[in-house]
C-alpha positions in Angstrom: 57.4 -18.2 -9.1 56.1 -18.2 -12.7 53.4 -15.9 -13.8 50.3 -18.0 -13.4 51.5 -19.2 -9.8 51.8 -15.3 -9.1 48.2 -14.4 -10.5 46.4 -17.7 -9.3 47.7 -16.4 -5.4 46.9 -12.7 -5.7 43.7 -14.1 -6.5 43.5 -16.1 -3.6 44.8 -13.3 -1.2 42.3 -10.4 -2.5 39.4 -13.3 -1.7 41.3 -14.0 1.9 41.2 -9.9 2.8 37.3 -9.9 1.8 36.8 -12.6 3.6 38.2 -11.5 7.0 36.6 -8.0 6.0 33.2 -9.5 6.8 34.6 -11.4 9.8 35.8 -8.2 11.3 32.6 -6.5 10.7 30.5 -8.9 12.5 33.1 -8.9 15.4 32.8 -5.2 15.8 29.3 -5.2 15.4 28.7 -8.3 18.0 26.1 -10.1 15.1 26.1 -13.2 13.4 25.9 -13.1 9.9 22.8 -11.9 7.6 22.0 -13.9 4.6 23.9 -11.6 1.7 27.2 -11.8 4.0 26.4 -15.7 4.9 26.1 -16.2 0.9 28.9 -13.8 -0.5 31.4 -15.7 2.2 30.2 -19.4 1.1 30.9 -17.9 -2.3 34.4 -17.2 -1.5 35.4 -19.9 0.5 34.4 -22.3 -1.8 36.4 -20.4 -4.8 39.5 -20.6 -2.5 38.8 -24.8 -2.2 39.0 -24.2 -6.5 42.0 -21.9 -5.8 44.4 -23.9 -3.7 43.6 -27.4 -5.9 44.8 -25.1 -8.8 48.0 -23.9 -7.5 48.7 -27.1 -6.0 48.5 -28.9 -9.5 49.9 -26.3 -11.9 52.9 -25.7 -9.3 53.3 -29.3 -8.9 53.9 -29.6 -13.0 56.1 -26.5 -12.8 58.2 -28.7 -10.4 58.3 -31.8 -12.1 59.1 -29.5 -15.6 62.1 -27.8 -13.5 63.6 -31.8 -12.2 62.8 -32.7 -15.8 65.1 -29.7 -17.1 67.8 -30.3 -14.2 68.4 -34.1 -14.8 69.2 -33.4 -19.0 71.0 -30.3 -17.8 73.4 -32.9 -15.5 73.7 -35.6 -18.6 71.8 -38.1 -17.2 72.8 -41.3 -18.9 70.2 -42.9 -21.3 70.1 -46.3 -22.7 67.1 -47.3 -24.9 68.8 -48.1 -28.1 67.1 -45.7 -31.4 65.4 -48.9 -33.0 63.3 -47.0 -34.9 65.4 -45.5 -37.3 67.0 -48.6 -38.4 70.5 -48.8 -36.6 71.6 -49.9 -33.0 73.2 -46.7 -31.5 73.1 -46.6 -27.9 73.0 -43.0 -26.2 75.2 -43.0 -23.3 75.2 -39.8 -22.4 73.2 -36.3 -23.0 74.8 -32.6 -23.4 76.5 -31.6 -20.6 75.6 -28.3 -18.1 76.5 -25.7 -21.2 74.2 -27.7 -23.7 71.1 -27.5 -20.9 68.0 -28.0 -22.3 66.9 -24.4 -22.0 70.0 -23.5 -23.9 69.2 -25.6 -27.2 65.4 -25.8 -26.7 63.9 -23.1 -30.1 66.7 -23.9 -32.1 65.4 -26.4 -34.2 61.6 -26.1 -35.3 60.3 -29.1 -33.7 57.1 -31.0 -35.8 55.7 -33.6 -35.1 57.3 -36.5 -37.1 60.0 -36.3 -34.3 59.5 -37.0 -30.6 61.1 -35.0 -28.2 62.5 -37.8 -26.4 64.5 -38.9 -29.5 65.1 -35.4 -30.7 67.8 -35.7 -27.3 69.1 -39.1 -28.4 69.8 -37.8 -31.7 71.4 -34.7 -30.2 73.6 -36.7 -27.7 74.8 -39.1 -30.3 75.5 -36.6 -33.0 73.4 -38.8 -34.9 71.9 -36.5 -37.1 70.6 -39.0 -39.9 66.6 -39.2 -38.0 66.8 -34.9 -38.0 67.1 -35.1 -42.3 63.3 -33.9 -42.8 64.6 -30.7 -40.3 67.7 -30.4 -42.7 65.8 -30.7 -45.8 67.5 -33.9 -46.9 70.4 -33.1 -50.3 73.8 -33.6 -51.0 75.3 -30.6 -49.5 73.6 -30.6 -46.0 72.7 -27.1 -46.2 69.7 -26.2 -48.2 68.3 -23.0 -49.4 64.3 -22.7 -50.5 62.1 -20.2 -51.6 59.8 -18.7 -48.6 56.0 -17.5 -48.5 57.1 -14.0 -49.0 60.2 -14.6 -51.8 62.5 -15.0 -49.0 64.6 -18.1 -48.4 64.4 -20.2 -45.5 67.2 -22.0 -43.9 67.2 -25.4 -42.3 67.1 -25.1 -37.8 69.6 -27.6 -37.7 72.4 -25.1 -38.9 71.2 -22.5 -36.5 71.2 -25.6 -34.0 74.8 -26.4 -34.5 76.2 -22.8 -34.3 74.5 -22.4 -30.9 76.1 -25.5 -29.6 79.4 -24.9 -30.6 79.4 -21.0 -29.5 78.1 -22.9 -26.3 81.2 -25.7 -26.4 84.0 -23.1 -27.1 86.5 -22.3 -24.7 86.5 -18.7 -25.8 85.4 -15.5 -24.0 81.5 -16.1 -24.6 81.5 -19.5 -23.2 82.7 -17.8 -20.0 80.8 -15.6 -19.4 76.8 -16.0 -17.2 74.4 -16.6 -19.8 70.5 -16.2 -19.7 68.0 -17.3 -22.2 64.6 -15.4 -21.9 61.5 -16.5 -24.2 59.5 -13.6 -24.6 59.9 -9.6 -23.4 62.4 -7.8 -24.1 63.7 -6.5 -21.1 65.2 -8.8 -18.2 65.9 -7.4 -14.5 68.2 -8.9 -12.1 69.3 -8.1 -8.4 72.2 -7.7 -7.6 74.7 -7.0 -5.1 76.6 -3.8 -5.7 80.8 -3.1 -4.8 81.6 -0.6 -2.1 83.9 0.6 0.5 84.4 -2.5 2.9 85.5 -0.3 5.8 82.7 1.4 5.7 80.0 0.1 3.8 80.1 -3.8 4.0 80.5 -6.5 1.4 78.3 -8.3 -1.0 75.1 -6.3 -0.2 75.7 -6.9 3.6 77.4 -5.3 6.6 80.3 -6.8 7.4 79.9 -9.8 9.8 80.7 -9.3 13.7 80.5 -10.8 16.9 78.3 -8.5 19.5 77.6 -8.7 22.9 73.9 -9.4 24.4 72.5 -5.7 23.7 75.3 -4.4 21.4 74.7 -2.5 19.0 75.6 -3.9 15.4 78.0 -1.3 13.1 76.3 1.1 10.8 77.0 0.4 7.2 75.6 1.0 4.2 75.2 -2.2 2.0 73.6 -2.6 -1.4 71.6 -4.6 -3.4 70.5 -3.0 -6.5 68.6 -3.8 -9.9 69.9 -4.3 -13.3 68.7 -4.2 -16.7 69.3 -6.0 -20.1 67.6 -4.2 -22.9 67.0 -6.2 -25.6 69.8 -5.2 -28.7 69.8 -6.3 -32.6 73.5 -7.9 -33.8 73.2 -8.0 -37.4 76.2 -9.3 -39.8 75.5 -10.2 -43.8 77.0 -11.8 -46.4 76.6 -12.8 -50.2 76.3 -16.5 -51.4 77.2 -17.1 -55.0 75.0 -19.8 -56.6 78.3 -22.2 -57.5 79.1 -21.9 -53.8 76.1 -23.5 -52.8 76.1 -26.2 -54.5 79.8 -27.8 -53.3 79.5 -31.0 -51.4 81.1 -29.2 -47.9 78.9 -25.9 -48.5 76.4 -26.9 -45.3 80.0 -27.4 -42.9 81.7 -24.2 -44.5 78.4 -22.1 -43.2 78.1 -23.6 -40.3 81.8 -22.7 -39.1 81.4 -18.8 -40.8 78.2 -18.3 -38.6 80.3 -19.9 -35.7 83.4 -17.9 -36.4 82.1 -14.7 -36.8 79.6 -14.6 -34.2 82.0 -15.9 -31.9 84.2 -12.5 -33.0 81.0 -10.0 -32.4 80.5 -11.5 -29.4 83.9 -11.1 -27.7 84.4 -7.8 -29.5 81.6 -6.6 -27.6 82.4 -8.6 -24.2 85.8 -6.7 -24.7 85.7 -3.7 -26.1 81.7 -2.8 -26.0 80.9 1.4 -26.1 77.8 0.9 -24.2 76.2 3.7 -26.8 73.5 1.6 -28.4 76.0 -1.4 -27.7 76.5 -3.8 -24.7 79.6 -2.0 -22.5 82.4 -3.8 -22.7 85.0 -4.7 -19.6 87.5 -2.5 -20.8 85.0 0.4 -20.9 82.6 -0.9 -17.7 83.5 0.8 -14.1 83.6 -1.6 -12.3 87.2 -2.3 -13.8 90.6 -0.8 -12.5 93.2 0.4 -15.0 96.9 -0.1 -13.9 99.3 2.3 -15.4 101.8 0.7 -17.8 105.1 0.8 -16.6 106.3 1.9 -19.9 104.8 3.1 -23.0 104.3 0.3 -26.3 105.2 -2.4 -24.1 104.4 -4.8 -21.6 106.7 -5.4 -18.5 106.8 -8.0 -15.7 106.1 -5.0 -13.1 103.0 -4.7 -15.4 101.5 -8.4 -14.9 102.1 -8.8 -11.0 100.9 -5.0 -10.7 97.2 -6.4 -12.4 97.4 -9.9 -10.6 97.6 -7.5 -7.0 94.3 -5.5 -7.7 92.4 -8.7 -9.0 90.4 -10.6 -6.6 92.1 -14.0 -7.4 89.9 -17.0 -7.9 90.5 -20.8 -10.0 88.8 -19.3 -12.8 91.6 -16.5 -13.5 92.3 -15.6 -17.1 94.1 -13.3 -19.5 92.8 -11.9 -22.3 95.2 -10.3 -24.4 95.6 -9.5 -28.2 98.3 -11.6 -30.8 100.2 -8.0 -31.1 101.3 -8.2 -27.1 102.6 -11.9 -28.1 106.6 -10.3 -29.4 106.8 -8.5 -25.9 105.9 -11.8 -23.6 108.1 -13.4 -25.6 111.2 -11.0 -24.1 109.7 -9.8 -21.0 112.2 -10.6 -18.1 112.8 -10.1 -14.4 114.5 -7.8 -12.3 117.5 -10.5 -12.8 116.8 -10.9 -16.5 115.3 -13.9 -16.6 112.9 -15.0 -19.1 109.2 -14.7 -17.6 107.3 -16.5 -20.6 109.2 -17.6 -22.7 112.0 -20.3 -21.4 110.5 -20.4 -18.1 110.4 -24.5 -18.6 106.8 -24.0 -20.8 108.2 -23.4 -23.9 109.8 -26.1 -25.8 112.9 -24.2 -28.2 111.6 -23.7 -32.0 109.2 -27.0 -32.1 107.6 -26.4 -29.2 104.3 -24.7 -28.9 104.5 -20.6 -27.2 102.9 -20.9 -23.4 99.4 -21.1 -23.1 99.9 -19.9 -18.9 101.1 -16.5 -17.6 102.2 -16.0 -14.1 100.3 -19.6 -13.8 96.7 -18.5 -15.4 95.7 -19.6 -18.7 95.9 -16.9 -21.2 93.2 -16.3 -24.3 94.8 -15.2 -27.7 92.4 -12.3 -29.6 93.0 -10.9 -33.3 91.0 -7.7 -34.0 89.1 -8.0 -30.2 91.5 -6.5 -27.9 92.9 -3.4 -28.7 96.8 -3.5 -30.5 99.7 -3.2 -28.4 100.4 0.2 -26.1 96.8 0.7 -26.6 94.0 0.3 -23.4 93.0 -3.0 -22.9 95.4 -5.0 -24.9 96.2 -6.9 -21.8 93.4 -7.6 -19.1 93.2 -10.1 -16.0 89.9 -11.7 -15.1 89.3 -13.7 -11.8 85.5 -14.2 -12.7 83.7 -14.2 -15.5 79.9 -14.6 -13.8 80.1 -11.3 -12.8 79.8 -10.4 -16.3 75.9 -11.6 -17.9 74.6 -12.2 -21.3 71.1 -12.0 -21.9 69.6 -13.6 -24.8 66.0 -13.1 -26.0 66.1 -14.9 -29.0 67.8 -17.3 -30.8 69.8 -17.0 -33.8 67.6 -15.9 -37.1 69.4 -16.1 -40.5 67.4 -14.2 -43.4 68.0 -14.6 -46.5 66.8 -12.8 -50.5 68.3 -13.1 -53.6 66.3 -10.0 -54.8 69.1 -7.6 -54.4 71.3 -10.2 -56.0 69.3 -11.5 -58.9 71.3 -10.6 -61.9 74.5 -11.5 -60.1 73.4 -14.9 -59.4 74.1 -15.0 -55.2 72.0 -14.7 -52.1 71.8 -12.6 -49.3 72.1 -13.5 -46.2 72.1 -11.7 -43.4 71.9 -13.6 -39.7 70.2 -11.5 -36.4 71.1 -12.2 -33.0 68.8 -10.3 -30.0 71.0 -10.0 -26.8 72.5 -7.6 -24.2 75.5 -7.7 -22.4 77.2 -5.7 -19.5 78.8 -6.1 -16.2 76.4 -6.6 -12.6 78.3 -4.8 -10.1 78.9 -0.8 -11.2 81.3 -0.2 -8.7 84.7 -1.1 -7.7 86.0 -2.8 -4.0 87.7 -0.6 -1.4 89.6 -2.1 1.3 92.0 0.2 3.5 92.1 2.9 1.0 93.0 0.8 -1.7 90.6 -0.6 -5.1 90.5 -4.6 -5.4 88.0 -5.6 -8.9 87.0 -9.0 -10.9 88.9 -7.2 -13.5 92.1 -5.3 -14.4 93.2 -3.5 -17.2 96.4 -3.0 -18.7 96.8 1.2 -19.8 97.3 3.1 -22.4 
């Protein structure tokens, strides 16, 4: 229930209990109504006729705004052909789930030469030619002006496209539950919190049982509990020389650093996070359970299956591990010595790419994310990702000056991102004495 919904009905209920107020005082006082009563209830009845009209219609536009939202969000197919900028595209098909309306809507400053409607159409095609006067329309597709302050501004499109493919990747970030909030800058959620199944039940509930007509159900201890997301600055900068930016591929080349290296700040976090004026990463969240490495600077079989048995499996399982770890998959062998990774039928001899499985669950490749080999973390196992939430209050701003810079001839530009990160549940599972997670971590 959105905010006007909520203040339109506490309206309506403080007029309902002042309304039965007067109804109970005439009962107890065996009268009929005197004139200021009769009129100060006519009053109020008729504002709750104005009342439940109002809710009805604003509710009933929230409703058709949600269906509106859920249909783009599912890539409803549209076919009215763009006539109107002069070529006979057809748009088959919208952004899929990831690319929901909600998740691009900001992005791009909308004015109104452009309707919404073919705004989408544009998107969906990857026809970008009708978006030129929200690009600035030049040769390199990336174009730099001077702002109302001596600042620079820089065209929505870009900030567009980097969203979209952070959004597309199949990376960490694009794993992960992602919120968008417009406006505030704090977020809670409810959620169910981890405990000791024996005792305490599962999920936020007690454990479900069969009882007999008068029985008494067992005493647990479940949980649901709030959460927070605190809005949190991500700041990264960088110099433009003047000769860069005027190379025909400078508007593509930007557009893949923002990508890149928000993409890196992002999983850093996601992996490694402090939680001191940070988001908290996985490998520092406690939620997690650390299996002891079975020897010290390296990885072992016993290690992987030893993670994979404290992991509540799901199809969503992945690894995340860092490039050092790749030299010790690459010999790690069985009881019997047989190869685990490589030459276990994935790997192809010299020509052939290295696995992209382990034990039968894709793994993710990090440089500079996880920690080296021997080290915490270089090696985790994840069953689900949604248990893990991003919170985003704002979209992506890029500032730019070349005050700093004047003499040198470059700009400075330094891109914001507002977010918070962390894990919902705090707390780990306990079944029969012994600690089952969403996530493992490979030891020091």
């Amino acid at each position: 229930m959105d905010k006007k919904s909520q203040e339109l009905r506490q309206e309506k209920t403080e007029i309902l209990k002042r309304m039965k107020a007067i109804l109970d005082k005439i009962e107890n006082e065996k009268r009929v109504m005197n004139q200021e009563e009769k009129k100060d209830y006519e009053e109020m009845d008729k504002r709750i006729d104005q009342l439940n009209t109002e809710i009805s219609e604003h509710e009933g536009i929230v409703i058709k705004r949600a269906n509106i939202t859920a249909e783009l969000a599912e890539g409803e197919k549209i076919y009215e052909p763009i006539e109107r900028w002069g070529n006979n595209k057809t748009v088959t098909s919208l952004p899929g789930r990831e690319k929901r309306a909600k998740d691009i809507k900001g992005y791009v400053a909308r004015k109104d030469e452009l309707p919404e409607e073919d705004f989408w159409r544009c998107l969906a095609s990857k026809d970008f030619g009708p978006l030129k006067n929200y690009r600035i329309e030049n040769r390199t597709g990336f174009h730099i002006t001077t702002g109302a302050t001596g600042g620079f501004a820089i065209p929505e499109v870009t900030r567009l496209a980097v969203i979209d493919n952070l959004l597309a990747d199949q990376g960490i970030f694009s794993r992960i539950g992602k919120e968008f909030v417009e406006g505030g800058d704090t977020l809670n959620v409810a959620t169910f919190e981890n405990c000791n199944i024996d005792s305490d039940g599962l999920y936020g509930f007690s454990i479900p049982e069969f009882i007999s007509e008068g029985g008494t159900i067992s005493d647990q201890t479940p949980k649901l509990v709030k959460r927070m997301w605190t809005l949190k600055k991500m700041v990264m900068g960088s110099r433009i020389s003047l000769e860069a930016m005027v190379t025909g591929n400078f508007g593509a080349s930007m557009q893949q650093a923002l990508t890149n290296v928000l993409r890196y700040g992002l999983e850093k976090y996601i992996v490694a996070g402090t939680g001191a004026a940070q988001p908290q990463g996985l490998i520092n969240a406690p939620c997690g359970v650390t299996v002891a490495r079975a020897g010290a600077g390296a990885i072992a079989f016993a290690d992987t299956y030893n993670m994979l048995a404290q992991t509540r499996l799901s199809g969503d399982c992945v690894w995340i591990g860092s490039q050092t770890i790749i030299p010790q998959l690459a010999k790690m062998v069985d009881a019997g010595n047989h190869a685990i990774w490589l030459g276990n039928g994935a790997f192809n001899g010299a020509t052939g790419g290295i696995p992209t499985t382990l034990l039968g669950y894709p793994i993710i490749f990090t440089l500079g994310i996880n920690p080296i080999l021997g080290t915490k973390g270089d090696l985790l196992f994840c069953s689900d990702f949604s248990f893990y939430k991003a919170v985003i209050f704002q979209d992506i701003i890029v500032q730019t000056s070349d005050s700093a810079y004047w003499t040198t001839g470059e700009i400075g530009l330094r891109p914001i991102m507002f977010l918070d990160m962390g894990v919902l549940p705090q707390d780990v599972i306990t079944i029969g004495g012994s600690s089952f997670v969403w996530f493992t971590i490979l030891s020091a």
